[in-house]
C-alpha positions as MATLAB code, in Angstrom:
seq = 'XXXXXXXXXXXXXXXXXXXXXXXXXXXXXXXXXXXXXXXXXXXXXXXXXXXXXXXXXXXXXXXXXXXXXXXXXXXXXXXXXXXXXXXXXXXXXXXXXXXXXXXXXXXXXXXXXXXXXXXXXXXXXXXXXXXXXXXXXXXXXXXXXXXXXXXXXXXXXXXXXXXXXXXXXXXXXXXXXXXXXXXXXXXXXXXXXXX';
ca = [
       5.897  -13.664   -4.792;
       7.599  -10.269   -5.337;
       6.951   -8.369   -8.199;
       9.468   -6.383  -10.231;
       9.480   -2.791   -9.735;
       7.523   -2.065  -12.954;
       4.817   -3.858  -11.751;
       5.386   -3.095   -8.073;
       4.597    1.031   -9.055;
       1.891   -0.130  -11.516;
       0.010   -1.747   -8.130;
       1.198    1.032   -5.933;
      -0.270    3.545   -8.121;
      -3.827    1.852   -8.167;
      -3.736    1.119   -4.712;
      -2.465    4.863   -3.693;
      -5.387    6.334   -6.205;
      -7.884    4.018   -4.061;
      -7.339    5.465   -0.874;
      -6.777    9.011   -2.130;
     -10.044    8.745   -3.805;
     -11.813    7.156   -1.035;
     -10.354    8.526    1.839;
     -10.636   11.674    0.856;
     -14.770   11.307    1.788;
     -13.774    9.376    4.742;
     -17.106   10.536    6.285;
     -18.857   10.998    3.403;
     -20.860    8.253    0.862;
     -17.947    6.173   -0.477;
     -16.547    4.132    2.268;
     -12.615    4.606    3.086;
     -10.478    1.628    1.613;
      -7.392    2.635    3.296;
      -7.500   -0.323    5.777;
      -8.043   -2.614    2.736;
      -5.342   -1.011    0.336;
      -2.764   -1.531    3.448;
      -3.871   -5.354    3.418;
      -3.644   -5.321   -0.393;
       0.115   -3.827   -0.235;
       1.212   -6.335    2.201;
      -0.660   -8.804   -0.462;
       0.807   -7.658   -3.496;
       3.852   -5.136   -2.843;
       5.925   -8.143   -0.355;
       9.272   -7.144   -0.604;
       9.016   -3.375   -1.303;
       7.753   -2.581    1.860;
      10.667   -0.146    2.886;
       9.249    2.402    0.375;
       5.752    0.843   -0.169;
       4.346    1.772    3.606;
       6.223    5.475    4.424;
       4.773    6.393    0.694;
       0.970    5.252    1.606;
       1.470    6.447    5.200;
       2.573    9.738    4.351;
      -0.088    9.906    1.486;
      -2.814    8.679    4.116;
      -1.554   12.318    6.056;
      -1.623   14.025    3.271;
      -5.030   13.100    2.120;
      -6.107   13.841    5.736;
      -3.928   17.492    6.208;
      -6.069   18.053    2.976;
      -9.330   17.051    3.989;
      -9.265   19.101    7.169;
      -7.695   22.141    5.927;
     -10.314   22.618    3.452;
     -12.856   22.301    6.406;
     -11.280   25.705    7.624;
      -9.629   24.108   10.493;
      -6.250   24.302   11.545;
      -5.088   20.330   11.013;
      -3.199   20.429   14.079;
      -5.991   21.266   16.164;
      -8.754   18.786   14.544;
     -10.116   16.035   17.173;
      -8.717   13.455   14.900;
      -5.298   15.061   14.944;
      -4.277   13.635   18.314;
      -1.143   11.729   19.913;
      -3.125    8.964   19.131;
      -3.199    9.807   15.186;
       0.065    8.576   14.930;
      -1.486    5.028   16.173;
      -2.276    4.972   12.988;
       1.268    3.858   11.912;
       1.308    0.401   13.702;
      -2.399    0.291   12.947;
      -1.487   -0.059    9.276;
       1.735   -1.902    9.330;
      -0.669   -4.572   11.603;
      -2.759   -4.454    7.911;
       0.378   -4.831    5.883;
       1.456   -8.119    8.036;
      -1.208   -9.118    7.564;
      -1.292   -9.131    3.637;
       2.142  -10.251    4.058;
       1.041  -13.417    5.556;
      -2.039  -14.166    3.951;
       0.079  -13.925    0.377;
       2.458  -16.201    1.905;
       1.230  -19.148    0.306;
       0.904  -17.949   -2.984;
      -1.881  -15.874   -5.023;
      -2.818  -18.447   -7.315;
      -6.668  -18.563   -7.194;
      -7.732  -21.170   -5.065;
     -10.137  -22.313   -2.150;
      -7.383  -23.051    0.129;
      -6.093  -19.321    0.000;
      -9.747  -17.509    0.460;
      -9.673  -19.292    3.748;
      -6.039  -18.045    4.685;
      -7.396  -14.636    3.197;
     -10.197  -14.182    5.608;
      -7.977  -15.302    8.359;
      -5.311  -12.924    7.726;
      -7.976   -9.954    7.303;
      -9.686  -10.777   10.093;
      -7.035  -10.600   12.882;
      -5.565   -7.960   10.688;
      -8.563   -5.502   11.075;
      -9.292   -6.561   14.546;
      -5.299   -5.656   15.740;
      -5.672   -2.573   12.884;
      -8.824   -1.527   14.955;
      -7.552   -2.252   18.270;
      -4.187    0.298   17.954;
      -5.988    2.937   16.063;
      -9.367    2.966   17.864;
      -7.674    2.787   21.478;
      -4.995    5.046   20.478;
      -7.931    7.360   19.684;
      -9.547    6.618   22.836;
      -6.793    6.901   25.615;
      -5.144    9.434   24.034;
      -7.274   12.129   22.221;
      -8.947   14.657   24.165;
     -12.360   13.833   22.466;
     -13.069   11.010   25.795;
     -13.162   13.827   28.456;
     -13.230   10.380   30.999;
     -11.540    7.358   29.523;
     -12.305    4.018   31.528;
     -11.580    0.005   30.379;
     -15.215   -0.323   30.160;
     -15.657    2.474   28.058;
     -12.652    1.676   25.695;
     -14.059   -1.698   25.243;
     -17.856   -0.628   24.231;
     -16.420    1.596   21.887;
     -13.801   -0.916   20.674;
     -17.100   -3.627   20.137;
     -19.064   -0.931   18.757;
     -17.068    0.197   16.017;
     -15.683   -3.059   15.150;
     -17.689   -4.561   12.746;
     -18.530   -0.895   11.272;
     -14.921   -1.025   10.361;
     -14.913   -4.967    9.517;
     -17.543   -4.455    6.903;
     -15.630   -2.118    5.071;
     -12.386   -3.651    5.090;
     -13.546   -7.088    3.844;
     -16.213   -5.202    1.013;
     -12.945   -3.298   -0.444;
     -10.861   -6.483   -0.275;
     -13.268   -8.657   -2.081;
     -13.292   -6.022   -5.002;
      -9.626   -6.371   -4.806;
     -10.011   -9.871   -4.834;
     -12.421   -9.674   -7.578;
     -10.388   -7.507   -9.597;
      -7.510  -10.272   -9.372;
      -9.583  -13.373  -10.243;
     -10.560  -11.356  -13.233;
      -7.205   -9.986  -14.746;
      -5.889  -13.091  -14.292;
      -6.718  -14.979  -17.550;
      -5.705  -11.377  -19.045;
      -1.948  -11.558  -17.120;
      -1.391  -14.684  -18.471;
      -1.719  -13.478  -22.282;
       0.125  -10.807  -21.389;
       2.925  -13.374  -20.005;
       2.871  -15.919  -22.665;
       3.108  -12.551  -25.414;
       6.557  -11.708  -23.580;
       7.478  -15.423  -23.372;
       7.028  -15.622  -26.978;
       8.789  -12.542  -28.301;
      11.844  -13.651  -25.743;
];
């Protein structure tokens, strides 16, 4: 399914004031959605990709060269600002695919696509977790001693952390679709009719 533009920017708007709003308190009370509104672009904005990703990923930066700065700190010079920040970018395109995929099949509201759903955003946030986390490990200067063992403890420990999140944010997504649903097709059968 690819949606016109009009409703293409309608979605990337939401989805871009989701992670703005939530990643701005990335350590803070309200959990980050960023992994899940990369899934939920790859879900819902197939096919405008090519402006879709550089526009969250260089949002994602900006949110973060905002967050920092106003810490006091140089951004350059934060821990998280490392040569393996820019892990991030296959971190989230890994997300993306994955939405991608688990969309393949159609969005229509059905048992059958929960299951590819949970698929997709499993291996999605386990590759997601694997660049961004290990790029973060091997090659930020905050792991004085990197070691295989070490990567992987960390890589276990902060897995599920990181699961949690992702799948709570996409089941609100989720949620939110099931629910404008009955709403998108008045909305549809109102065009169809004036047509």
């Amino acid at each position: 399914m690819r949606l016109a533009v009009r409703p293409a920017l309608a979605v990337f708007a939401a989805l871009a004031l989701l992670m703005a709003a939530t990643r701005a308190h990335h350590f803070g009370t309200i959990p980050d959605a960023s992994w899940a509104v990369f899934f939920a672009s790859g879900v819902y904005l197939a096919g405008h990709q090519r402006w879709a990703f550089p526009a969250l990923m260089a949002l994602a930066v900006v949110v973060d060269y905002l967050v920092i700065s106003a810490t006091g700190l140089d951004f350059w010079s934060h821990y998280c600002v490392s040569p393996g920040y820019w892990f991030l970018l296959p971190a989230h395109a890994a997300m993306m695919a994955a939405g991608q995929w688990a969309a393949g099949a159609g969005l229509a509201p059905r048992w059958t696509l929960l299951g590819r759903v949970v698929l997709a955003l499993a291996v999605g946030t386990a590759t997601c977790h694997l660049l961004a986390q290990g790029g973060f490990y091997w090659f930020s200067s905050a792991v004085a001693e990197p070691t295989l063992a070490g990567w992987a403890k960390n890589w276990s420990d902060w897995l599920l952390p990181y699961a949690q999140v992702a799948f709570a944010w996409v089941g609100v997504i989720a949620a939110l679709h099931v629910a404008i649903q009955p709403v998108a097709a008045r909305l549809r059968d109102a065009v169809a009719k004036t047509d």
